[in-house]
C-alpha positions, 0 to 999 in steps of 0.5 A: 372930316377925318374917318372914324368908321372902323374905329372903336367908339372910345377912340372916335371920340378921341379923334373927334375932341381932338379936332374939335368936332362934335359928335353924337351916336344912339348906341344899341343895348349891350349885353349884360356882361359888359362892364361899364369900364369896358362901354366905349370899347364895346362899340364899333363905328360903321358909319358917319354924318357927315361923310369922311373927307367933307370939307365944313365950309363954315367952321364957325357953325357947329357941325356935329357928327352923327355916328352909327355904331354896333357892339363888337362881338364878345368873346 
């Protein structure tokens, strides 16, 4: 399972599609003044489920991976 934590969440998905994995997250409201061009990279990734490093016994069983994230700071 590949580490995405610290990752913005534009780029943990394209981590996750590039090995195939799914992914879910539940993103907390943004400010107004977030453009939806601008959504994926609002967030950042502070944890993951399952852990970075998990071996998936049984690739054949979809396994998807939870993400939690936070709005970064805007400036």
């Amino acid at each position: 399972m590949p580490s995405v934590v610290g990752l913005t969440l534009s780029a943990a998905e394209a981590l996750m599609e590039h090995n195939r994995l799914g992914w879910q997250v539940a993103a907390p409201p943004l400010s107004p003044r977030v453009t939806p061009s601008e959504l994926e990279d609002a967030y950042c990734v502070t944890s993951q489920t399952p852990a970075p490093g998990t071996v998936i016994t049984y690739p054949e069983q979809a396994t998807d991976v939870r993400l939690r994230v936070a709005a970064r700071p805007t400036s």
